[in-house]
C-alpha positions, 0 to 999 in steps of 0.5 A, a space after each residue: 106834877 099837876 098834868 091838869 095845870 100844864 095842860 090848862 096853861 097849854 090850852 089856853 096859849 094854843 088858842 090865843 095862838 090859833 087865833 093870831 094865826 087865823 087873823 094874820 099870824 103877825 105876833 109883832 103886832 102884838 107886842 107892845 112895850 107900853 102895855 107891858 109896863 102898865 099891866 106888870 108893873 102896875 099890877 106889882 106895884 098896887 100889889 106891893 101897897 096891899 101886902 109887905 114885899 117880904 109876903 109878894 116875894 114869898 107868895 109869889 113862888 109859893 103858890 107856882 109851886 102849889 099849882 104845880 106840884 101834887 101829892 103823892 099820896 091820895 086821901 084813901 091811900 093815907 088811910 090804907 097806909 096808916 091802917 098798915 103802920 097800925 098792923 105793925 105797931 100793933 104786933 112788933 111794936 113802936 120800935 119797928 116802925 123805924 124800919 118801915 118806908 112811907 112815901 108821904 114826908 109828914 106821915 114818916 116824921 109822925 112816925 118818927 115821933 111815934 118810934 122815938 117815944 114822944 107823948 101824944 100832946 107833943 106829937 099832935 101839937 107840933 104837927 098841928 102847929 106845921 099843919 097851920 103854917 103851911 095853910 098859912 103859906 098856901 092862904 098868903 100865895 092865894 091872896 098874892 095871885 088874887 089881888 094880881 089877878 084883880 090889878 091886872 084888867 083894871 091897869 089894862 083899862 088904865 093904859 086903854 085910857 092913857 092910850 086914847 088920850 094921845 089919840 085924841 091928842 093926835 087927831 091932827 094926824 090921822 096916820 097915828 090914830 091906828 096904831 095909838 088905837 091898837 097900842 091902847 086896846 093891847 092894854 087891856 089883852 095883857 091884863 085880860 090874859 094875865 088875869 084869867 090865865 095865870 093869876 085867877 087859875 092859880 089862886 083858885 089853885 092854891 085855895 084847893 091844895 088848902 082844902 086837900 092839905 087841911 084834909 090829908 093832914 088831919 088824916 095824918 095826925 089822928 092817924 098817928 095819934 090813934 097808933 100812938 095810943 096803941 089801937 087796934 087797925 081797925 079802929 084806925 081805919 073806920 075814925 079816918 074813914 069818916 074823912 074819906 067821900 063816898 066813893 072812896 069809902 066803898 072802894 076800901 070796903 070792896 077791896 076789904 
């Protein structure tokens, strides 16, 4: 899990917190039905006319995972395990490869393949076809919370908007002016919030994990290819170092 995700949505809910708290603590007064169903429901609503219902329902719980979950296994620690898997193959042969644990699911069906006899056209096209796919996914899941994240604030104005025509409609009766004030300016607190603390954050997420999965997975397919074709490790290692940054090629050369 991504502790640096929860820890953002936890901040940010603490200090809208503290900030009620400082001006009264009436979390009632913040509440209003109106809001919710201008700011949600339009917001889904102007969604759904951008994208099919099929890609909202898919995009949506894609990209909470995304932003959610993490890796298990880093950049570098692919590079020193595939150098490892290489060793293996190298002196026991593929057949060996079957009794190895790997920690990372797309490494071991590489694996797999390899252990199993495929050819390397096989091989690097079917894990390059799963590759694009969930890029695809992951760029779909980005697309969806964007497009929420851009509808939100413009139907808070929107129900700021309808909100100041009834209290213009009702300046007969200065009573009402308040809270019809406050209902409309409520409007736009949801869509600002929805915005900039769930959708835009978990957008931006999603565009991330598709940079790490694009570089773990590259790392992944060479890799097993390279072993496929019976190199040594250390051609392995120094063709995938090239996808590493600096640092972690200076921890791996250290630790050599």
């Amino acid at each position: 899990m991504d502790i640096g995700t929860i820890l953002g949505l936890v901040g940010a809910v603490a200090v809208i917190v503290i900030l009620i708290m400082i001006d009264g603590g009436n979390f009632a007064q913040y509440y209003d039905k109106h809001a919710v169903i201008v700011i949600f429901g339009g917001a889904f609503a102007a969604t759904l006319l951008r994208y099919p219902l099929g890609v909202v329902m898919h995009g949506i719980p894609m990209g909470f995972k995304a932003a959610l979950g993490m890796r298990s296994i880093s950049p570098r620690q692919l590079v020193e395990e595939i150098a490892n898997i290489a060793d293996v193959a190298r002196k026991q042969g593929p057949t060996a490869l079957e009794k190895l644990t790997i920690s990372d699911p797309v490494l071991a069906q590489g694996v797999r393949y390899i252990a199993d006899g495929y050819d390397a056209d096989f091989i690097r096209q079917t894990m390059e076809t799963d590759k694009d796919k969930v890029y695809a996914e992951l760029d779909e899941a980005q697309k969806i919370y964007r497009s929420i994240g851009d509808c939100a604030p413009a139907f808070g104005m929107i129900g700021t908007l309808l909100g100041m025509v009834n209290m213009f409609a009702n300046m007969t009766d200065p009573s009402k002016l308040g809270p019809i004030m406050a209902m409309a300016l409520i409007a736009t607190l949801y869509g600002a919030v929805v915005a900039n603390m769930v959708c835009m954050p978990i957008a931006d997420k999603c565009h991330l994990k598709m940079a790490e999965e694009d570089i773990c997975r590259s790392i992944i397919i060479d890799g097993v290819i390279q072993i496929r074709n019976q190199k040594s490790p250390q051609v392995v290692k120094e063709m995938l170092l090239a996808y590493l940054n600096e640092h972690d090629r200076h921890e791996l050369a250290e630790a050599a």
